[in-house]
C-alpha positions, 0 to 999 in steps of 0.5 A, a space after each residue: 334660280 337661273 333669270 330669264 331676260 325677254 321682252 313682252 308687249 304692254 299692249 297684247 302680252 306677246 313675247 319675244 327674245 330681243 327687243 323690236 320697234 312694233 310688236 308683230 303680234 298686235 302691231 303696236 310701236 314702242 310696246 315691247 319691254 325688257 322683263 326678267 323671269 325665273 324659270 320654273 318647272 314643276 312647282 307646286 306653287 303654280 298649281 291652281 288649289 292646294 288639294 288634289 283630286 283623282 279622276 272620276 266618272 263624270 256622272 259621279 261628280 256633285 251637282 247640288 248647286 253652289 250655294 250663292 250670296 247676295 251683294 244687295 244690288 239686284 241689278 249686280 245679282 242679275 248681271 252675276 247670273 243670282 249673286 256671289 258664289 264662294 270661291 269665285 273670282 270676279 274682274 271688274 273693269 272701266 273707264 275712270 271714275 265710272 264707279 267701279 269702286 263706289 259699287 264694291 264699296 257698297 257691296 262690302 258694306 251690304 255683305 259685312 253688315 250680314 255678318 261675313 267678314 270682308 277685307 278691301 285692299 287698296 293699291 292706290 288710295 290710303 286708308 283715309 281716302 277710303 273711309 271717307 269714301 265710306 262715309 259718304 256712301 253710308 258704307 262703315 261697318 264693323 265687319 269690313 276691313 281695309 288696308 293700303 298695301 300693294 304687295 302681293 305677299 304681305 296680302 297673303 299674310 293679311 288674308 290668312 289673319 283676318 279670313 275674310 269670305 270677301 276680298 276686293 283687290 283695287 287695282 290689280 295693275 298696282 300689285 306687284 311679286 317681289 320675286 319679279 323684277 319688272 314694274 307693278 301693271 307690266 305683263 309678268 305682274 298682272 299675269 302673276 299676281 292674277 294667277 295667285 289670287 286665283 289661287 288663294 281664292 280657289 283654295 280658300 273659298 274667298 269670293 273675290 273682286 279685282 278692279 282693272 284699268 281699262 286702255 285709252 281705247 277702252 279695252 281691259 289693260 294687260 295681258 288676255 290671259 287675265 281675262 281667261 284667268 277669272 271666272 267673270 269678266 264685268 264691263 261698265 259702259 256709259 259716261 262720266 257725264 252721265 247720269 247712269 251707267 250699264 254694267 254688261 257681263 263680257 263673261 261668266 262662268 256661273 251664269 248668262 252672258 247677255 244680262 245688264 245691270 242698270 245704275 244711276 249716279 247719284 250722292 251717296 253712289 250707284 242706285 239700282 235703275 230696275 225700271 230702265 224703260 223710262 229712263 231711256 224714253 224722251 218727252 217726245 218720241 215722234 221726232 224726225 229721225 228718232 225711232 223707239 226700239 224694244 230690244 231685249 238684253 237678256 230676260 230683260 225687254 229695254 226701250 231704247 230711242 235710237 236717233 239718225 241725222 243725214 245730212 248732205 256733205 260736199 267732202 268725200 268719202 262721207 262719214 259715219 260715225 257712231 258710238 253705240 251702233 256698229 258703223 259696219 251695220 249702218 254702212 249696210 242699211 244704207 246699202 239696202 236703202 240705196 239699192 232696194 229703194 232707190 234713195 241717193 243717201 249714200 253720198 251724206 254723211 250719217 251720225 247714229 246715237 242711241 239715248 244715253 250712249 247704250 250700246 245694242 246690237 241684236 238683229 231686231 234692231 235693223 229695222 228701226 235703224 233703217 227707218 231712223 235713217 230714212 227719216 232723217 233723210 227724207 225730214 218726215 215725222 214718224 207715226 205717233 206712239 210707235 214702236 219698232 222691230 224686226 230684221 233686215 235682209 239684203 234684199 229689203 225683206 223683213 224677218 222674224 226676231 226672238 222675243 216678239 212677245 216680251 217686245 210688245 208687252 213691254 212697249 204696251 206697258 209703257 203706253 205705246 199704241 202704234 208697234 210695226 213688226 215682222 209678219 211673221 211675229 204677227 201670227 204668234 202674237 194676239 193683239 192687245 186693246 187699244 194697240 195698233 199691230 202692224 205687220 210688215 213683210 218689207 222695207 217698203 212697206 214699213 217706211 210706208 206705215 212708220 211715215 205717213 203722209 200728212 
């Protein structure tokens, strides 16, 4: 079969017939390598599953929901969209040692002690290593099966012996077809290995995981295409350092979207975190420049402290820097606080955080930013006990947000008496005992309440 010699970006996936210095696609030095692919048509082996199914009225196709099967996480459940689904194919992702394998060990340990049988195959790690991984997370059952090996085709065959419902692939940038010549983790190997584990998953009705690296600036590593390939795209968020870690779903084609995942790190692995409002709570909540939000991520409510310093700065232009809130966000508060209230905070530099490094970005979280921010540069306290939300406009209007009652009841069950919100919330809303509600139409007006003179 005739060899087809081109040169593919590391970075992007983009193609080209000779070898550049900067990919014109994604504009990355030095990523284009030479690869030699073997020109296909019509083979069989490409297809997506091993039947084939004639076409069909729209209404006639099966509804009855796919049986699903827990991983016994519930915090993993929820992010799935209820748990695993047969035959899907899950892609897992984040920075090193995160616990992206301490998680699928564990949800290996749960399924096969339920009596399904589960087949982890490892690419970087022998066999021992494993185990004692295992050991230490109390994860050895009868029903789980590992094995050290790296090639595509000798899975295959491993597969079809042991017939697991449970596959986990770590990782699949050190898989590799023997029939492609280029390097394990290149394009051509992750594209191609990822498209026949489809398949095989697809065809077998396998659920399975597959572990990715991330790059040094945090994105999935390899071609996007792997990401279209799989039927759920999973994201760990947090620090090493950290005690805890967010697992956010970048998609899912069997459920939603905005659900989290909240684990914490402990000896024997990852532990659910169900109540994460107490987690990101501080002992004092009343600090200058320091303001509690309640956002919602998903059908979840989360409290989350979210934390401003200004400070003034001979150098020019001035910083902002954030790495849990959009820094484009913060430039246009501090827009509306110049504008719209005649504060000179332009000219500081602006450090924002929230607590643990959570990343948020809803509307609702505008004003509390804003008031963050107003703090800090004024060095006022905020009003005890307060809780804040709403929106921000261009003209220092407040608007409504969605979910003004999963908020309030979240931010009254963790002992909050003060909550500053819309007024347009207001009018849905009635007011709980022993709470202070105050409705605000305007930025003004909120700076007003949320600090009050002593």
């Amino acid at each position: 079969m005739a060899k087809k010699k081109k040169y593919v970006c590391q970075e992007c996936g983009a193609e080209s017939i000779k070898w550049l210095g900067k990919c014109p696609s994604c504009g990355k030095w030095n990523t284009l390598v030479e690869e030699f692919v073997e020109e296909v048509t019509d083979n069989p082996k490409h297809a997506l599953t091993t039947a084939y199914e004639t076409p069909r009225r729209i209404a006639e196709v099966d509804l009855t929901e796919l049986p699903r099967f827990s991983t016994g996480s519930g915090e993993l459940d929820r992010v799935l969209g209820g748990g695993l689904i047969p035959g899907s194919i899950i892609l897992i992702a984040g920075d090193p040692g995160v616990g992206k394998s301490s998680l699928t060990l564990a949800v290996c340990s749960y399924i096969a002690r339920n009596n399904r049988r589960v087949l982890y195959v490892t690419g970087e790690e022998s066999s021992r290593q494993i185990r004692m991984r295992a050991e230490r997370l109390n994860a050895i059952a009868d029903e789980l099966f590992i094995c050290a090996e790296n090639n595509l085709e000798r899975i295959n065959q491993h597969v079809d012996k042991v017939k697991p419902e449970l596959l986990i692939v770590d990782s699949i940038q050190t898989i590799y077809k023997s029939d492609i010549e280029s390097a394990p983790g290149s394009v051509s190997q992750v594209r191609e290995c990822s498209a026949s584990l489809m398949r095989l998953a697809k065809s077998h009705g396998i659920t399975t995981f597959i572990i990715g690296h991330v790059t040094k600036d945090g994105n999935l590593a390899g071609p996007r295409v792997l990401e279209h390939i799989v039927d759920t795209v999973l994201f760990f968020e947090g620090e090493r350092s950290a005690d805890f870690r967010v697992l956010r779903a970048i998609k899912n084609r069997f459920g939603a979207t905005s659900e989290i995942g909240l684990f914490e790190m402990r000896d024997s692995g990852l532990v659910d975190v169900p109540d994460a409002s107490k987690l990101f709570l501080p002992d004092k909540a009343d600090d200058i420049g320091s303001v509690i939000v309640p956002t919602v991520e998903g059908t979840r409510p989360l409290l989350v402290e979210i934390q401003a310093l200004v400070a003034p700065t001979p150098f020019m232009p001035p910083r902002r820097t954030s790495d849990s809130v959009d820094v484009k966000k913060i430039q246009l508060l501090l827009a509306v606080l110049e504008k719209r209230l005649h504060l000179a905070i332009g000219s500081c530099d602006v450090y924002m955080k929230t607590a643990g490094g959570i990343k948020i970005d809803e509307p609702a979280t505008d004003l509390p930013m804003t008031v963050a921010l107003a703090s800090s540069f004024a060095n006022r306290k905020l009003l005890a006990q307060c809780v804040i939300f709403g929106e921000v406009g261009l003209s220092g209007e407040i608007r409504a947000v969605s979910k003004a009652r999963q908020r309030v009841d979240e931010s009254v069950r963790m002992g909050f008496t003060n909550i500053i919100l819309p007024k347009k919330n207001f009018g849905e809303l009635k007011t709980p005992p022993n709470v202070n509600l105050f409705p605000v139409e305007n930025l003004r007006d909120a700076l007003k309440i949320a600090m009050p003179r002593e």
